[in-house]
ZAMARGU-4260 file (C-alpha; in steps of 0.2 Angstrom, whole numbers, plus 5000, padded with zeros to 4 digits):
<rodrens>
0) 5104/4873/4942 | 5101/4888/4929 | 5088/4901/4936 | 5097/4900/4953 | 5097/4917/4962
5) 5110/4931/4954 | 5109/4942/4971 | 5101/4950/4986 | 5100/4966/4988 | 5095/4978/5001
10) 5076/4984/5000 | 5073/4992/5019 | 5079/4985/5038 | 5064/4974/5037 | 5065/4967/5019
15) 5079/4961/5005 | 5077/4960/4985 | 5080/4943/4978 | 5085/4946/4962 | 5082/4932/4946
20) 5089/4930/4929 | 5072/4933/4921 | 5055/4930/4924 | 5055/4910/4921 | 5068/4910/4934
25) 5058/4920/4950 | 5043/4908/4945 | 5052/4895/4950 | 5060/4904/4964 | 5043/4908/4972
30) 5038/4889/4976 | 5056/4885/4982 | 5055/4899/4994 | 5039/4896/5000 | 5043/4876/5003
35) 5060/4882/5012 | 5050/4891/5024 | 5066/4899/5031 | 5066/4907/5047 | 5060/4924/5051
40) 5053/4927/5032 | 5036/4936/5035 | 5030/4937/5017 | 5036/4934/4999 | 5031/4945/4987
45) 5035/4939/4968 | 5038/4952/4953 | 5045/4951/4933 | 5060/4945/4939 | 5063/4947/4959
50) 5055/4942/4974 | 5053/4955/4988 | 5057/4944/5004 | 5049/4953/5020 | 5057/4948/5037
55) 5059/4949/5055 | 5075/4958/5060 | 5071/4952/5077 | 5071/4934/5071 | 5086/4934/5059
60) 5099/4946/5053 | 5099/4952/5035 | 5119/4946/5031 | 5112/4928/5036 | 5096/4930/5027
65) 5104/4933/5012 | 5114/4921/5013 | 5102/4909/5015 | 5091/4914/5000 | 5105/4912/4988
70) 5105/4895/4993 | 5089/4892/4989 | 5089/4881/4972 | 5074/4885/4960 | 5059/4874/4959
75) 5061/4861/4941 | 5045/4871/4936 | 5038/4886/4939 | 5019/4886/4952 | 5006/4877/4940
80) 4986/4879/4942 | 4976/4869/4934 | 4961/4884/4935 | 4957/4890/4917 | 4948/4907/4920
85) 4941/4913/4903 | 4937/4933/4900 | 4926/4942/4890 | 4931/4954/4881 | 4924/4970/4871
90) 4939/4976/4863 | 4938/4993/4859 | 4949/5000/4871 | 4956/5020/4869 | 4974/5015/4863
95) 4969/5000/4852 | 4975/5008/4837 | 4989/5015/4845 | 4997/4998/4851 | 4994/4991/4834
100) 5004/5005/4826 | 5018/5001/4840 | 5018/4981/4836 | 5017/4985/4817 | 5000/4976/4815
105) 4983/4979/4810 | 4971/4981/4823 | 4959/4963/4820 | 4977/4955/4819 | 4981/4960/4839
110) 4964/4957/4843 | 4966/4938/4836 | 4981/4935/4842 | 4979/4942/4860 | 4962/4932/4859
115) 4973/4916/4852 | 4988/4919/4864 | 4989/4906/4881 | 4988/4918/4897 | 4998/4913/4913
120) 4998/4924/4929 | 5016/4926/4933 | 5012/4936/4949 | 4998/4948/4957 | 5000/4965/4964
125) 4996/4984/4959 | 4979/4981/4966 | 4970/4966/4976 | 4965/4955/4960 | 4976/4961/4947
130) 4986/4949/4939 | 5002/4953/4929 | 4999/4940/4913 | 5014/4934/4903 | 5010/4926/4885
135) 5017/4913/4874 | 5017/4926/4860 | 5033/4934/4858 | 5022/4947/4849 | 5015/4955/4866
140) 5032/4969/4870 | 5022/4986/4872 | 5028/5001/4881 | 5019/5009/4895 | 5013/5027/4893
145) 5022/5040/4892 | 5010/5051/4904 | 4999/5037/4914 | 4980/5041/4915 | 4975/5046/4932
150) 4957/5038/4931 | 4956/5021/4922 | 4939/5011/4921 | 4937/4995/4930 | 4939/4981/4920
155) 4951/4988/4907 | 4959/4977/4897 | 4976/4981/4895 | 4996/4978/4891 | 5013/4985/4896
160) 5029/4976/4894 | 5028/4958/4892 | 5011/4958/4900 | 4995/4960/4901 | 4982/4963/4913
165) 4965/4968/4920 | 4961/4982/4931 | 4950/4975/4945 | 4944/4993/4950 | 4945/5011/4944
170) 4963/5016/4947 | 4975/5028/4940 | 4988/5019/4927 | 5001/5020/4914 | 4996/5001/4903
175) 4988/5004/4886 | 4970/5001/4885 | 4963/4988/4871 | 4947/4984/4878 | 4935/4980/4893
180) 4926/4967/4901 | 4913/4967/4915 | 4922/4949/4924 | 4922/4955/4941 | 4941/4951/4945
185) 4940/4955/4966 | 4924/4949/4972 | 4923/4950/4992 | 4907/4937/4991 | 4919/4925/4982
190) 4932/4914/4990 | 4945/4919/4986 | 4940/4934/4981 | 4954/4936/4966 | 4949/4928/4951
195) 4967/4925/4947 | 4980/4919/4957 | 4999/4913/4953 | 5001/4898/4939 | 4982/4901/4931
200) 4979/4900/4914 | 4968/4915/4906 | 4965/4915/4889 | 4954/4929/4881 | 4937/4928/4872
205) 4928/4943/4861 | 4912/4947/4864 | 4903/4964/4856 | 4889/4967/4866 | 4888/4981/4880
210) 4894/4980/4896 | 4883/4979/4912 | 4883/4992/4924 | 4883/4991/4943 | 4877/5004/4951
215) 4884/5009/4967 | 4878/5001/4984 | 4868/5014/4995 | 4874/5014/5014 | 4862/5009/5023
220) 4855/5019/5037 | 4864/5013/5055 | 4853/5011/5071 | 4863/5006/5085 | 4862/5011/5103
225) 4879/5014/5103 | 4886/5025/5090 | 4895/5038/5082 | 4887/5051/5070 | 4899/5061/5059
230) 4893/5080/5059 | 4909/5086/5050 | 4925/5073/5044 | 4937/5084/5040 | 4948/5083/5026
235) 4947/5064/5027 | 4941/5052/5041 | 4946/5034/5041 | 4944/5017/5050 | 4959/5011/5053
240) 4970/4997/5063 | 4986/4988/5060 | 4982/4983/5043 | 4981/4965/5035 | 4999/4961/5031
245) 5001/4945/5024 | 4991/4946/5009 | 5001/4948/4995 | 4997/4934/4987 | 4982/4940/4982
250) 4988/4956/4977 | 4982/4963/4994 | 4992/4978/5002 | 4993/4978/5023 | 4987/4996/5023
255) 4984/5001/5042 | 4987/5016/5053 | 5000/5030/5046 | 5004/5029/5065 | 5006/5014/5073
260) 5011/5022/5088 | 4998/5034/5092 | 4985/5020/5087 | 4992/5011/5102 | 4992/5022/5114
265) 4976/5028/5113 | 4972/5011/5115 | 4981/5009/5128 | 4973/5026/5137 | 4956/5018/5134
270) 4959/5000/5140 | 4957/4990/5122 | 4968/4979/5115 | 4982/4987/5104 | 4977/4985/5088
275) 4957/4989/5089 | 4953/5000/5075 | 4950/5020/5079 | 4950/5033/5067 | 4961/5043/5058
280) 4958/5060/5054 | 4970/5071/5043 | 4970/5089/5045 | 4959/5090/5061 | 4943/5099/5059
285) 4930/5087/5064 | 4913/5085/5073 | 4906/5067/5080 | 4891/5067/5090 | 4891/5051/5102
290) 4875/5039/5105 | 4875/5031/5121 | 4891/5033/5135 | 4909/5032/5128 | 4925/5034/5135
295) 4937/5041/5120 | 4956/5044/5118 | 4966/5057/5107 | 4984/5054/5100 | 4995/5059/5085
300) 4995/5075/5078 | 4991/5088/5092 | 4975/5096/5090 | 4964/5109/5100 | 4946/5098/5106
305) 4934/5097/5117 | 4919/5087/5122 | 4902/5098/5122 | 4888/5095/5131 | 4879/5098/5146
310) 4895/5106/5150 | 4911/5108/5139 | 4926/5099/5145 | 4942/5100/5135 | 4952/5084/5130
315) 4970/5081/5136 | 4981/5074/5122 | 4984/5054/5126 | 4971/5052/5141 | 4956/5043/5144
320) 4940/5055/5143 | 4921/5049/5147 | 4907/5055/5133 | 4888/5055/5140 | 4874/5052/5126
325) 4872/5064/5115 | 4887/5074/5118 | 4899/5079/5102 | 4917/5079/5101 | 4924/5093/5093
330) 4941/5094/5086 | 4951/5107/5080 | 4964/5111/5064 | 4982/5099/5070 | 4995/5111/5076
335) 5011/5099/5074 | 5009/5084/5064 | 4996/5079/5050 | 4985/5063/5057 | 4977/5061/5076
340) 4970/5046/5081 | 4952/5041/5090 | 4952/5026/5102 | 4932/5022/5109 | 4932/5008/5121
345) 4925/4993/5116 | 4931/4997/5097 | 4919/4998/5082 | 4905/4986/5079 | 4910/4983/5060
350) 4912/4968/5051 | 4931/4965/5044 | 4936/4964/5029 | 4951/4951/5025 | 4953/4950/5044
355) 4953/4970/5046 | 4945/4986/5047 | 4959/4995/5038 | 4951/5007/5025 | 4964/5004/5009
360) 4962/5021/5000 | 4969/5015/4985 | 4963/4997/4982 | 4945/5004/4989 | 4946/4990/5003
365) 4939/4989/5018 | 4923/5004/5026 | 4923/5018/5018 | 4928/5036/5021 | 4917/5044/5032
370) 4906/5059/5026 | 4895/5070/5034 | 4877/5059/5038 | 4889/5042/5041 | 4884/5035/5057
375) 4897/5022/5065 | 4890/5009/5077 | 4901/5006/5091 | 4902/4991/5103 | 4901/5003/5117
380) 4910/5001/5135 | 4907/4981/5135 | 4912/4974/5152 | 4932/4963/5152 | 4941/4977/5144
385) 4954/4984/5156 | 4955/4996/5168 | 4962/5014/5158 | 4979/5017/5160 | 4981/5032/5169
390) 5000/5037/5167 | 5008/5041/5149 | 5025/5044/5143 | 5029/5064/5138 | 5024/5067/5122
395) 5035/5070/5107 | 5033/5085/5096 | 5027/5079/5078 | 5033/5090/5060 | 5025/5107/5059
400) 5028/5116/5041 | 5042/5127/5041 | 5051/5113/5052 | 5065/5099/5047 | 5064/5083/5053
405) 5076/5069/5049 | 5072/5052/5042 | 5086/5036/5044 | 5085/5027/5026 | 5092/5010/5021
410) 5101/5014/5004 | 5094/5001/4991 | 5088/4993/4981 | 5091/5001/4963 | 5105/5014/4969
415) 5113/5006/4953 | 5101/5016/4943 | 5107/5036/4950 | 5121/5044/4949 | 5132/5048/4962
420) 5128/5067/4964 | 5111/5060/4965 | 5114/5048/4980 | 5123/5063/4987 | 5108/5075/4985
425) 5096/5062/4992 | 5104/5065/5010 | 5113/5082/5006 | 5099/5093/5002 | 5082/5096/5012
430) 5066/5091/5003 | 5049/5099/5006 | 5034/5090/5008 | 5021/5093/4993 | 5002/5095/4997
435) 4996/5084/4985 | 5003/5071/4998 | 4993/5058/5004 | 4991/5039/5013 | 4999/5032/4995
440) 5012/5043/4996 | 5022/5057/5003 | 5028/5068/4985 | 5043/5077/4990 | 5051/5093/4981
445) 5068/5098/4980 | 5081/5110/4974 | 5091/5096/4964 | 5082/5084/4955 | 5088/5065/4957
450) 5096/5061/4938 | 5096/5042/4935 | 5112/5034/4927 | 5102/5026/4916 | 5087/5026/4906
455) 5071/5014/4903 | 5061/5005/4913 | 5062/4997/4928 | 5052/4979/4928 | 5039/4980/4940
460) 5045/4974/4959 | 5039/4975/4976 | 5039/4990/4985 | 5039/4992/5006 | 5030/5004/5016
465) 5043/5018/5018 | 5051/5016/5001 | 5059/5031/4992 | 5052/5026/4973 | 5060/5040/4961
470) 5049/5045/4947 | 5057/5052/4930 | 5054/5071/4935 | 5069/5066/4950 | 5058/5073/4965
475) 5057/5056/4976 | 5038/5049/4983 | 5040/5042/5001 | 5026/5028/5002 | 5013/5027/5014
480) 5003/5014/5020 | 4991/5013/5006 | 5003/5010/4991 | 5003/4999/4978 | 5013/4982/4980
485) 5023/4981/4965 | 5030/4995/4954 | 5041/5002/4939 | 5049/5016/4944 | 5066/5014/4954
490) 5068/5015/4972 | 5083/5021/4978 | 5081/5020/4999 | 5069/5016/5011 | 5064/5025/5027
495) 5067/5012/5044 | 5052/5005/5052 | 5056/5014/5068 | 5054/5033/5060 | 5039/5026/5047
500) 5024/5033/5060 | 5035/5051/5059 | 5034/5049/5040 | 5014/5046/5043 | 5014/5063/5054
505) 5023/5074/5037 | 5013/5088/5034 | 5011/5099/5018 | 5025/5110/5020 | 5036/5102/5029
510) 5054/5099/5026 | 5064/5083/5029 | 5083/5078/5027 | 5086/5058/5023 | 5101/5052/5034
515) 5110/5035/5029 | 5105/5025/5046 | 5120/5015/5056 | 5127/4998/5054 | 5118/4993/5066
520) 5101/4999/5058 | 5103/4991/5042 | 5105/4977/5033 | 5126/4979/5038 | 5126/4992/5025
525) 5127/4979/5009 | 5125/4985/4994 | 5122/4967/4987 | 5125/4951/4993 | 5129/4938/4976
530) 5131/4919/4975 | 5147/4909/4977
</rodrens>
């Protein structure tokens, strides 16, 4: 059958890159794969022409995997909706002119034919709610920007490529702007919250009068006998667990903890479950003052703190401490690493969102960031919770700036697109760690920038956490938890799960060396598996 798949390819030890023809093609890939329900798949994540297939290592190897997917025979037709979702729209967007001049159009005639155009959402991602349009006019073929915005209004309208697209929240971006509408395309009070999903048709309706505006919710004020009270956050304070993976559908990103690890074992030193949310602090420098008894746990990044009070008592990294009422923790700048973890017993007294507390600093999902003022109810030391664990393994020094840590990588999946001094300077040279890192991505700096072997754009695909994306200017960005789902730019490795928590720990300054990670550690170091 035409449309079958043309090859896997290697996208991290944890995930492979089924490759399509064309778009037509992976549409009619993502039901197949989703009715094959093949072992060990975790989460399928659908692109202009690829599927990113996440998967449990632990479950089935990669060779077999692959294997497998290339075997799998496209649907007859691509996922169909019968959901017509109409959207106003003012069009009077900033690059209206521009694109018109691109297309070789006057500016009513774009507007009428995006307006006259059938809409169908090929896929989601970017951000929860976004939907990735494709058109049945072959009119619609518009480049990105050349230098993305770094702030673009929620509920632009806008196009790149063979798409177009609504931003669901303010976000930085590279489409072209034509216009704005004020259809609330994520809506938590609405089930499901996305607007758009997969196989809808959207079609596009001009209206001229203003937009509403929404004013921001106020936080309300917090009265629980068992709290936290943030005095100081530091330079940023997060609620954060292990995420909600399994969401891409919907366009929604796992997020989570940049350290899995230390998460857990302050847990552990506590006497919670696992994955109870805590919080992340980057950069140290906090005050919380406690409301009612608590028993608290630091790990991660190794900071100076201590619990002040009737007496000052100071806090041993990774073990269990009692807090009275009233009493303030105080935690110093980190002296190795970049993020320390807080585990209370009994966990926070919030309500989820999408199954999780994980705050999504780019989507703007889940609690906010804490700021000075916030106060954070907690469930307090609520009987059934086990005894705290009073033994703990030694603790492992985390990057310092100045140092070099090295970093095993899975080479893939667009080492296609580099030349090969670039492949050897990925692993050859050091790389620093930029400050204007953070959870999106690490931004590294080096002395040789990557040079692609080709030019042009990448079609948007899915991306893993850990993923080595290289934008134009060479110098690589190592994603983070809280990165987009899909994306253009090319990725050339990705970091293995088991050294992803030490990317989380990468302070400003620091210096790492990417190392190619055994046999063993890697999907049997393929560069692509094809069809026979």
């Amino acid at each position: 059958m035409t449309g079958s798949p043309t090859r896997v390819l290697p996208a991290a030890d944890t995930a492979l890159l089924l490759e399509a023809a064309d778009l037509d093609a992976a549409m009619r890939l993502l039901p197949a794969l989703r009715d094959a329900a093949l072992p060990g798949v975790t989460e399928l994540v659908p692109a202009a022409r690829t599927v990113l297939v996440r998967f449990d290592p632990t479950l089935v190897a990669a060779d077999v995997l692959a294997e497998r997917l290339l075997a799998v025979e496209p649907a007859e037709a691509a996922a169909a909706s019968d959901h017509v979702v109409t959207i106003p729209v003012r069009y009077d967007g900033e690059d209206l002119d521009e694109v018109a001049r691109l297309l070789g159009v006057p500016a009513d005639e774009l507007v009428a034919r995006h307006q006259a155009a059938t809409w169908t959402v090929a896929f989601t991602g970017f951000a929860p709610g976004f939907g990735y349009l494709v058109g049945d006019d072959p009119l619609f073929d518009v480049p990105r920007r050349s230098s993305p915005r770094t702030r673009i209004p929620a509920g632009s309208v806008a196009l790149a490529g063979r798409f177009s697209g609504v931003y669901p929240k303010e976000s930085p971006g590279g489409w072209q702007l034509i216009g704005r509408t004020d259809t609330a395309m994520w809506d938590l009070e609405r089930q499901p919250p996305a607007l758009l999903a997969p196989g809808a048709t959207v079609r596009f309706e001009r209206v001229e009068r203003a937009l509403a505006t929404i004013a921001p919710a106020e936080r309300e004020p917090v009265l629980a006998e068992h709290a936290i009270e943030v005095e100081r956050p530091g330079l940023q304070l997060l609620v954060q667990d292990l995420g909600r993976p399994g969401l891409a559908a919907q366009g929604v990103a796992a997020s989570g903890t940049a350290d899995r690890t230390a998460l857990r074992e302050a847990n552990r030193a506590v006497g919670n479950a696992p994955g109870e949310a805590g919080l992340e602090l980057a950069g140290g420098g906090a005050t919380l003052r406690f409301r009612g008894a608590a028993v608290v746990a630091l790990t991660g990044a190794l900071v100076d703190a201590s619990i002040e009070g009737a007496t000052a008592q100071p806090v041993e990294h990774g073990r269990a401490i009692a807090v009275d009422d009233g009493d303030a923790l105080r935690i110093g700048a980190v002296r190795d690493g970049m993020r320390a973890l807080l585990a209370v017993r009994g966990g926070i007294a919030l309500e989820p969102v999408l199954g999780s507390l994980a705050t999504d600093t780019l989507a703007h999902l889940g609690p906010a960031p804490l700021a000075a003022g916030d106060v954070l109810p907690l469930r307090g030391p609520a009987a059934g919770i086990a005894a705290v664990e009073r033994t703990r393994a030694p603790r492992i020094p985390l990057p310092t700036a100045g140092e070099e840590t090295v970093l095993e990588i899975v080479l893939g999946p667009r080492t296609e697109w580099f030349t090969g001094d670039a492949l050897e300077h990925l692993t050859g040279q050091p790389w620093t760690v930029s400050a204007r890192s953070d959870r999106v991505g690490v931004r590294l700096e080096g002395a040789v920038p990557l040079e692609r072997a080709r030019a042009g754009e990448l079609e948007s695909e899915g991306a893993v956490t850990g993923a080595i994306q290289v934008p134009p200017d060479g110098q690589p960005v190592l994603f983070l938890p809280d990165h987009p789902l899909t994306g253009g730019y090319p990725i050339i490795g990705a970091v293995v799960d088991r050294d992803l928590d030490l990317a989380g720990q990468l302070p400003p300054g620091a210096r790492i060396r990417f190392r190619v990670a055994a046999p063993s550690s890697s999907p049997s170091g393929r560069t692509s598996w094809t069809r026979s």
